[in-house]
Each structure stands twice: as C-alpha cells, then as structure tokens.
C-alpha positions in Angstrom: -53.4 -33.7 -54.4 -50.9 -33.1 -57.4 -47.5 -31.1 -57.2 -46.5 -31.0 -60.7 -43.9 -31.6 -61.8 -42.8 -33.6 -58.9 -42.7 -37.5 -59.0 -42.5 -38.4 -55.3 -45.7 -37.4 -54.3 -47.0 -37.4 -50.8 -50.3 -39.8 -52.7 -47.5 -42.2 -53.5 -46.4 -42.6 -49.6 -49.5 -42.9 -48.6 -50.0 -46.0 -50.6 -47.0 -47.6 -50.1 -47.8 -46.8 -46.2 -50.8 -48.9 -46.6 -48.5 -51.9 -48.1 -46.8 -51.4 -45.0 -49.7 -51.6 -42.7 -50.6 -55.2 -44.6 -47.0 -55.8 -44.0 -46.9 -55.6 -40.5 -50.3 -57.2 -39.9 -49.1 -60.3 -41.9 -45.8 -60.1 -40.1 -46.8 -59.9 -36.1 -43.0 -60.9 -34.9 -41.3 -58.2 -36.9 -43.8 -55.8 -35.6 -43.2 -57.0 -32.1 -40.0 -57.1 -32.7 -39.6 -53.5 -34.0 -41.6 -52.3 -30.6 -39.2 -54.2 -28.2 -36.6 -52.5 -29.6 -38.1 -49.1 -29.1 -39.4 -49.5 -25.6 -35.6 -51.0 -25.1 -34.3 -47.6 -26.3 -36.8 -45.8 -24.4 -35.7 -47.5 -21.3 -32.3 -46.7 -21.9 -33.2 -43.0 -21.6 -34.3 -43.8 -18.1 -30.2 -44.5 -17.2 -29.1 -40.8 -18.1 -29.1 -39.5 -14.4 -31.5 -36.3 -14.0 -31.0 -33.9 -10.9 -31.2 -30.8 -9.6 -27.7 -29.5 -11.3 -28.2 -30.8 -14.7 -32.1 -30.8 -15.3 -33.2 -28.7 -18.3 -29.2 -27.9 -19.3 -29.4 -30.2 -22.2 -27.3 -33.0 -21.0 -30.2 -35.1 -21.9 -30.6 -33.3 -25.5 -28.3 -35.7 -27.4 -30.2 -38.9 -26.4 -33.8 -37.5 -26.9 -32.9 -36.3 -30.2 -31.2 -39.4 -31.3 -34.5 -41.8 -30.2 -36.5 -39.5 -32.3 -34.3 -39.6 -35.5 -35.1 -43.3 -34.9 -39.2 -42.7 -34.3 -38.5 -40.8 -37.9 -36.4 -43.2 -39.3 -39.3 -45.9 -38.7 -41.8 -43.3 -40.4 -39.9 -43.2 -43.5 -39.6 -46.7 -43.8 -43.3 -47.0 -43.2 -43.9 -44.5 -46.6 -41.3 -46.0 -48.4 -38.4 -43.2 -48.5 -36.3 -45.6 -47.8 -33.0 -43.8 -48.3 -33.9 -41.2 -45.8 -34.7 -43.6 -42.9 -30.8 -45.1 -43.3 -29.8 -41.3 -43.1 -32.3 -41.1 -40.5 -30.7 -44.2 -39.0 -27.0 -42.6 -39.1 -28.2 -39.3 -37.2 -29.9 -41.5 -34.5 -26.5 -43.7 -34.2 -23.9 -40.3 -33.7 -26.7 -38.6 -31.0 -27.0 -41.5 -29.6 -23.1 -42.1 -28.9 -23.0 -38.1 -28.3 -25.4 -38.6 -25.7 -22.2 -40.6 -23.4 -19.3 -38.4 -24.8 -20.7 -35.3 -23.4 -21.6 -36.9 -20.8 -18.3 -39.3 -19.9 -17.4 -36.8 -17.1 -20.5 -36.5 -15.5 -20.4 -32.6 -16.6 -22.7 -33.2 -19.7 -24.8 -29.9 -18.6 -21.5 -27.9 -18.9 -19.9 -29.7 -21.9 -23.0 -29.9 -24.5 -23.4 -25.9 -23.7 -21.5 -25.1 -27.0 -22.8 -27.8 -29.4 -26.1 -27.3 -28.0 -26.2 -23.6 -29.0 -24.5 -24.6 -32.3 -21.6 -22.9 -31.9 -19.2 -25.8 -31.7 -19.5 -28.5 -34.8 -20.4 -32.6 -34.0 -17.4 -34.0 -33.0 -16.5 -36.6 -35.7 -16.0 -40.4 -35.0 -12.2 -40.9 -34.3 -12.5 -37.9 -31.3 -15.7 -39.5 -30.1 -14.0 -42.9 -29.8 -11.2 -40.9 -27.9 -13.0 -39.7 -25.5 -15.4 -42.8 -25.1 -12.5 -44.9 -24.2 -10.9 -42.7 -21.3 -14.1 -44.6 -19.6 -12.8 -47.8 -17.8 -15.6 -49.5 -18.0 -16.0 -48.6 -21.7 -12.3 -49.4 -22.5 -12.0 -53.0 -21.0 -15.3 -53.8 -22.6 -13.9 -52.6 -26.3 -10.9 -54.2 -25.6 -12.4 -57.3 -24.6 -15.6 -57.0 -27.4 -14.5 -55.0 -29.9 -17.2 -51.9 -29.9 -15.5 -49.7 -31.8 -15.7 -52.6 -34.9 -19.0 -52.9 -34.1 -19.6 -49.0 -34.7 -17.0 -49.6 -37.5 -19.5 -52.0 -39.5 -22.1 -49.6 -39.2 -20.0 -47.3 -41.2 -22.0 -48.3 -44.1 -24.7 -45.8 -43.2 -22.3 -43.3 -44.4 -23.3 -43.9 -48.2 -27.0 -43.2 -47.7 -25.8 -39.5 -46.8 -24.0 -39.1 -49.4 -25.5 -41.2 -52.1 -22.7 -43.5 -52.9 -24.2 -44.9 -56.4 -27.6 -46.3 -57.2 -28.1 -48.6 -54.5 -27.4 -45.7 -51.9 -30.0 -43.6 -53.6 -33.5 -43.0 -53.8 -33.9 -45.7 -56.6 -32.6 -48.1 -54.5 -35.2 -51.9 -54.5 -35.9 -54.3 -56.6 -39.0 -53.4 -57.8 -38.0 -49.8 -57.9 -39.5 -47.4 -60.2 -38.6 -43.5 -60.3 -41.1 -43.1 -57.2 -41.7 -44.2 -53.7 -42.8 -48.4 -54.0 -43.1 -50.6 -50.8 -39.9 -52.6 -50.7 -40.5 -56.0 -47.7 -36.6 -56.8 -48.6 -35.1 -53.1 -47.5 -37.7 -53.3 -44.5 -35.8 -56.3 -43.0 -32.7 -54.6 -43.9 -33.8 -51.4 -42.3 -34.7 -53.5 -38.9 -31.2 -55.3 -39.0 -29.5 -52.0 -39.2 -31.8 -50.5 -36.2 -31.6 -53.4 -34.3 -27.4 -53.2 -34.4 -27.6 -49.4 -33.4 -30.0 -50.0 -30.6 -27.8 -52.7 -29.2 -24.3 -50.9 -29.4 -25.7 -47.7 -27.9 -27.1 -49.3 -25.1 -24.1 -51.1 -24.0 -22.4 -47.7 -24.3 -24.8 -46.4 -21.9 -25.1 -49.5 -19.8 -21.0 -49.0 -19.4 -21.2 -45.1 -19.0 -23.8 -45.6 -15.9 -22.9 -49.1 -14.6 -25.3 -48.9 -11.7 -28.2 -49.5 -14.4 -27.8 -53.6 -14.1 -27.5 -53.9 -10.7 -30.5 -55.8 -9.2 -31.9 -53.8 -6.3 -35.1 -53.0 -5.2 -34.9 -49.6 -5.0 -38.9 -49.3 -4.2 -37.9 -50.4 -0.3 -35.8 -47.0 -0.2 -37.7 -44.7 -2.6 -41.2 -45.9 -2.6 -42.7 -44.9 -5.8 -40.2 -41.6 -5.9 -37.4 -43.4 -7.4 -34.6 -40.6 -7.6 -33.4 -40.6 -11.2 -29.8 -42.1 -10.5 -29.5 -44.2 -13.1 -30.6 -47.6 -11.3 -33.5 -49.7 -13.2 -36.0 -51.5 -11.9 -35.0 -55.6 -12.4 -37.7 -56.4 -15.7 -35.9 -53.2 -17.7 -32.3 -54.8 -16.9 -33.6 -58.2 -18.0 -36.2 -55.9 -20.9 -32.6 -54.3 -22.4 -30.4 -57.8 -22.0 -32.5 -59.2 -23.8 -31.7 -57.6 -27.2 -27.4 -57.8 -26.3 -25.4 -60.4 -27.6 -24.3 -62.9 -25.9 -22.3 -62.4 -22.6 -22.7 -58.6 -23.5 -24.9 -58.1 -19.9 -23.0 -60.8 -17.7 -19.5 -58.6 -18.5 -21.2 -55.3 -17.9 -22.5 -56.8 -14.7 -18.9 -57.8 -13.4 -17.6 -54.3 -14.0 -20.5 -52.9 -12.5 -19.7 -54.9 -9.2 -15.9 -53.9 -9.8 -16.5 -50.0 -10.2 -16.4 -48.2 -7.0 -18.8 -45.1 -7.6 -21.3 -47.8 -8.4 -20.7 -49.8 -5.2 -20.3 -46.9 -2.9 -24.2 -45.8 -4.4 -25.3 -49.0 -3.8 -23.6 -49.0 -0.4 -25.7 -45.6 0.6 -29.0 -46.5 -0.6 -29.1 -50.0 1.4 -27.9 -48.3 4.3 -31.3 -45.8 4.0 -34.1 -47.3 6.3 -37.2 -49.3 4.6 -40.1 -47.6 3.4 -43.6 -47.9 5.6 -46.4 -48.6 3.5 -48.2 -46.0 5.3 -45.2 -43.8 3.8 -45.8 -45.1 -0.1 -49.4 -44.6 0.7 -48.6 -41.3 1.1 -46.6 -41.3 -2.0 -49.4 -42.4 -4.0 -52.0 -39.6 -3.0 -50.3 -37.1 -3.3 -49.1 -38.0 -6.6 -52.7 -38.7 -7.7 -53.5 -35.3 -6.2 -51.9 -33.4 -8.3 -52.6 -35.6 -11.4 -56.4 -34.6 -10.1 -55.8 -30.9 -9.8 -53.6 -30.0 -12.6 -55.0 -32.5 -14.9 -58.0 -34.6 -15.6 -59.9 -33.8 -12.6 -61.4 -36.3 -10.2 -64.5 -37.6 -12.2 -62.4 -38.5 -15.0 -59.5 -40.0 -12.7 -61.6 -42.5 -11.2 -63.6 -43.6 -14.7 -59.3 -44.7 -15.6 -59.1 -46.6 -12.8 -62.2 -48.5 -13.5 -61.0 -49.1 -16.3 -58.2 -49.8 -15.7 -59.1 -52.0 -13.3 -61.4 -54.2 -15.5 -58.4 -54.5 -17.9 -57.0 -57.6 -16.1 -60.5 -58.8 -15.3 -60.9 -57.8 -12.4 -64.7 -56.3 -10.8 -64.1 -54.7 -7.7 -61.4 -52.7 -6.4 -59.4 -53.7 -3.2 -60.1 -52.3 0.6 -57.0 -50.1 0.2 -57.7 -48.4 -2.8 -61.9 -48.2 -2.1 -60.0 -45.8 1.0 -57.5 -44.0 -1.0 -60.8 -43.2 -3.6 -62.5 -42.0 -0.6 -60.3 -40.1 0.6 -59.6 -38.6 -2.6 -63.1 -38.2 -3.4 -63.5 -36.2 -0.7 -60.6 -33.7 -0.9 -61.7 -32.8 -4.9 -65.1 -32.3 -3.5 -63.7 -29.8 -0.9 -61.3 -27.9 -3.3 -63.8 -28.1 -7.0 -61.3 -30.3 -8.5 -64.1 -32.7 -10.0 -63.3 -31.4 -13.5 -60.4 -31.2 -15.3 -58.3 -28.2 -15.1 -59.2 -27.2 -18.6 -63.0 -27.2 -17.7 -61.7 -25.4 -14.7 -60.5 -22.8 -16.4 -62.7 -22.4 -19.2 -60.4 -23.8 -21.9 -63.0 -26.1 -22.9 -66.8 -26.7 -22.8 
C-alpha cells in the first residue's frame, strides 16, 4: 500500500528486510554472532536480584526497557532505518547503565519511584558516572580499565539523535537514495556498536552484583528453585566472559573474592545442607503441576516431552521420569486437568 506523498514507505522496508534475510543467510557467523550477544544480554538480566521487597516496584524497569530498545534497534536495522537503530542503540546504552545507578544502593525499588512515574528527568551522563563510581568494585575497575572512556567512545551515538550532518541522517550509506536501501557496510557497523554496548553494560552489572562470577553450584542448595540472588549457573558466567575483553572477567572475579557481602552470601548458602533428590523430585512435580493446571493441560504436556525427548535422539524415556509421568498422569486424571486451561474454561474450542 501507497501513503502519498511520503517516500519512506513501509513497501520499501519490507524489501530491504528481505536483502537482510539473504544477508544473514549468506553470513551464518554474524547471525550467530548477533544471537550470542542477545542471549548474553538476556543473561545479564538474570544478575538483577528479584525478592519479596523489590518485585514488581520497577527496580528491574530500567534493564528490561534497555534490552528491548536493543530487540528494536536490531528491527530497524533489519528494514533498513538505519539511523533509528543508532538512536535505538543510544536509548538501550543510558537504560542499561540506569538499570545499576538506581540500583548502586541496593534501594532501586525506592529510588526509580520518581523517574519511573516520570516525574523526575534521566539523569545525564556526568551524574550517572558519579554515582556509578561510589561502587568499589565499579571504581577500582574504571580506575584500573578505563570504563568511563569506554562509555566515552560511545559518545558518538549522540549525533544520530540529533542529526549531526548527512552521515548522521536518514541519507546516510553508500548506495543511499532519498529512501530506505539495505546497507551490508552500516550493518557491521551497527553490530560493532551493539557489541561495545553489550560488553560495557555487563561488566557494569557483573561489578554492581559481584556474586554473578562466582562458580558455585547452587542446584545442591536450591534444587531447581534457585532464589534470584544474583548468582549464575557456571555456562552463563563462562556464556557472558566470553564476549569481555581480555582480563575483563579474571579482575571482576578477584574483586568478587575480595568483596565481603559477596563472600558472606557465599558463606550462608554452603553452610545450607545438600538437597535430596527425593527433595528436587519434589521440585520438579510440583512445578510441572502447575505448568499442567494453569497451562497446557496434561495431554499437551506429555506430547513436549516426547518431543522433546526425541530432539537429542533419544526413543524411550528413563525409569524416573516413566514414574514422574505416571504419577502425573494420574493426578490430571483425578482433578480434569487433561486440557489446557483455555479448553477448561471455554476460551477456546
């Protein structure tokens, strides 16, 4: 369809989206690598502690609104509005860095209240630094690394908000006509950019919450109930190092062992007794209880799990679970939870 008199017509995106698509296909390791970095990003959402004082208050508003200025960002590359995913870019960049300055005194739920209803204005850069370095952690590593340069050099994102000449604007490219064209040369540029803004706010984070790179196996204490603390699992610390520069994990991981709120955690949690398996068993049904009841019902749960298990290859399922399907089996049967809810209910036929 045709808007006139407008020139950058949704039609337009749309083909320079399927450019993209051959892009990507003919470029698996930039495709990969643009999906590591979001699943790093992702993970680092996991670090922001979540309890009982702070869940739902918006502490965690900052960070979830900067990852999806990036999921746009990526969108806008993909259609070829280039100009907005750098702007895009920028937003994600400040959230992401608001998401630890509200946050440095572990009173985030109390100290986002005013920005959060939009009564109180985005702090700008030099007051965000200010408070970012009354962190230990955060200060030795600038000191040592140089963060705030590295925020510095991203500064550049600045003149795609505020069009700073041609090659800051809508026409910027090389093969750049007066309307959206698929550009390969400001895709990799895009990537560098995200890739830089990935890294430095998940060392801010990794710094904020030091306990997320230490190596414990929190499963013998927590089962599959894993409070939300902070701590990772070891294959997201090595998933997140693996995007750093250099050194970048090995000097987080020294403060982390020299930082006594982390320690003292760490001290509590070993000192809790092992989980049974007959305990994580329990875990497990219940949990798959309620995904039964107050989701896709029975029938559909164990047609996943077949499937599920033929993923990897294998055929039949192990004694164990054959028991825990059973048992399950039995319980839907006794309280009509065979269907999903929605069928349940009537939602759907």
């Amino acid at each position: 369809m045709k808007f006139s008199p407008y020139i950058y017509e949704p039609n337009k995106s749309i083909d320079v989206y399927k450019e993209s698509e051959k892009f990507f296909e003919a470029n698996p390791k930039i495709k990969q690598r643009i999906e590591e970095l979001g699943w790093v990003y992702h993970t680092v959402g996991m670090i922001i502690p979540q309890n009982s004082e702070n869940l739902w208050s918006g502490h965690y508003l900052p960070f979830k609104d900067s990852w999806e200025e990036l999921h746009v960002s990526f969108t806008q590359v993909c259609f070829g509005l280039y100009k907005q995913a750098f702007v895009s870019l920028r937003s994600g960049l400040e959230l992401g860095m608001l998401s630890v300055y509200f946050n440095i005194n572990d009173d985030g739920h109390n100290a986002v209240k005013t920005w959060l209803d939009s009564k109180a204005d985005t702090p700008r850069t030099k007051n965000i630094w200010k408070i970012l370095r009354q962190n230990n952690n955060i200060k030795k590593f600038d000191e040592k690394h140089n963060l705030k340069q590295v925020h510095k050099d991203l500064g550049y994102l600045h003149n795609y908000v505020h069009t700073k000449g041609a090659k800051h604007s809508n026409r910027m490219g090389l093969l750049k006509n007066n309307f959206q064209t698929f550009e390969e040369k400001l895709i990799s540029k895009w990537l560098k950019s995200y890739a830089e803004i990935i890294s430095l706010v998940s060392t801010l984070h990794l710094l904020k919450y030091p306990i997320s790179v230490i190596r414990f196996d929190y499963s013998k204490k927590f089962g599959i109930d894993i409070p939300g603390f902070g701590g990772l699992e070891e294959y997201n610390i090595d998933k997140i190092a693996s995007i750093l520069p250099d050194k970048y994990l090995e000097d987080i991981e020294l403060l982390a062992n020299e930082d006594p709120s982390t320690q003292e955690t760490i001290k509590e949690i070993s000192s809790f007794p092992d989980m049974t398996d007959e305990q994580v068993e329990e875990q497990i049904i219940n949990l798959e209880k309620m995904l039964i009841e107050d989701g896709e019902g029975f029938t559909k749960w164990l047609e996943n799990q077949e499937r599920f298990l033929k993923s990897p290859g294998q055929s039949e399922f192990d004694e164990k679970m054959n028991k825990r399907i059973e048992l399950l089996r039995q319980w839907a049967t006794e309280n009509d939870f065979l269907e999903s809810k929605a069928k349940r209910l009537g939602w759907e036929r």
